[in-house]
C-alpha positions in Angstrom: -54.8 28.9 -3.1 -53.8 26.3 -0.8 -55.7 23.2 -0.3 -56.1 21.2 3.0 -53.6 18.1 3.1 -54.7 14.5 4.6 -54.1 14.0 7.9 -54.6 10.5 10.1 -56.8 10.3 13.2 -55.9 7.6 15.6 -59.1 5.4 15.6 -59.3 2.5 18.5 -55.5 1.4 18.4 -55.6 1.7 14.2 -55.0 4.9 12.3 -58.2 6.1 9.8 -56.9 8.2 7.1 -59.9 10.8 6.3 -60.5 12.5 3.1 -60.2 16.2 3.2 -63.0 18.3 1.0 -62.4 20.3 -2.0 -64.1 23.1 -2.3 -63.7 24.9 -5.8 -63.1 24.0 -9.2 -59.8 25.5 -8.0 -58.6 23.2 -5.1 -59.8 20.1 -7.1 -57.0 21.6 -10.1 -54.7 21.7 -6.8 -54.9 18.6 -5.7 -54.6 16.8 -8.8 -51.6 18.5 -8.7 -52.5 21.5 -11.7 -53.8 22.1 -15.4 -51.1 19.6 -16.8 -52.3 16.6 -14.3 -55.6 16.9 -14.9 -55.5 17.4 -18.5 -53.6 13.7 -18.7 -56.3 12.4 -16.4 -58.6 13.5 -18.9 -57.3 13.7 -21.9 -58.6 17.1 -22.5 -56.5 20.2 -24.2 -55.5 23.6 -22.1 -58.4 25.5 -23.4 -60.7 22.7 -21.6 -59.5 23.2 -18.6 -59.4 27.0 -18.6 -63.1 26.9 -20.1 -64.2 24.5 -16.7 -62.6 26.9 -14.2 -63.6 30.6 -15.8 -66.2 29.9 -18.2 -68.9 26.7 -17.7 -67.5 27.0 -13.5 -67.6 23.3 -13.5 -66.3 20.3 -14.9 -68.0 17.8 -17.1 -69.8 15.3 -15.1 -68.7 12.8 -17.6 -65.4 12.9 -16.0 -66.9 12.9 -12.0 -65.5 8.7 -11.6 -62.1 9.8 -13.4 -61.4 12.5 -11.3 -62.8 11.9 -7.7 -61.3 8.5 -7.8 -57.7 10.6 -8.5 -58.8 12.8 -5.4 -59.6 10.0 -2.9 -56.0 8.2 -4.0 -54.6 11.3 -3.1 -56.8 12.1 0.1 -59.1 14.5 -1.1 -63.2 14.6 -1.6 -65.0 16.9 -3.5 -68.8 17.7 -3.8 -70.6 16.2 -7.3 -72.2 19.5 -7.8 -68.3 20.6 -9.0 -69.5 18.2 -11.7 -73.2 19.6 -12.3 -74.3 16.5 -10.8 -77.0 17.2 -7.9 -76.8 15.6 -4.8 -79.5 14.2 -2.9 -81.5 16.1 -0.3 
């Protein structure tokens, strides 16, 4: 799966870099750069990971700070319901 890289968009003589949105379980793993990076970020073992993406479909929200901070530093955004956090209506 390939996931949408940061791009810059020229914004009144400055440039704006804008986040772009992950999707999936999936293209959050991708854009931490894989199971390895993310299980450093959060200090979790293999099967954790592999639980997240096949079994539970989404990661604990006690990691949602850890994790989209990562994803912003690396120009990515992702939902908080990939967390099981709701979002406002």
């Amino acid at each position: 799966m390939r996931v949408a890289r940061r791009h810059r968009v020229q914004n009144g003589g400055g440039l704006k870099l804008t986040l772009k949105p992950c999707q999936s379980l999936e293209d959050v793993i991708t854009a931490l750069d894989g199971d390895d990076a993310v299980m450093a970020l959060t200090k979790s073992r293999q099967n954790n990971v592999f639980n997240w993406r096949n079994a539970q479909r989404k990661f604990p929200a006690k990691f949602y700070l850890i994790m989209t901070r990562a994803l912003a530093k690396k120009g990515y955004t992702a939902p908080p319901s990939l967390w099981g956090i709701a979002e406002p209506s």
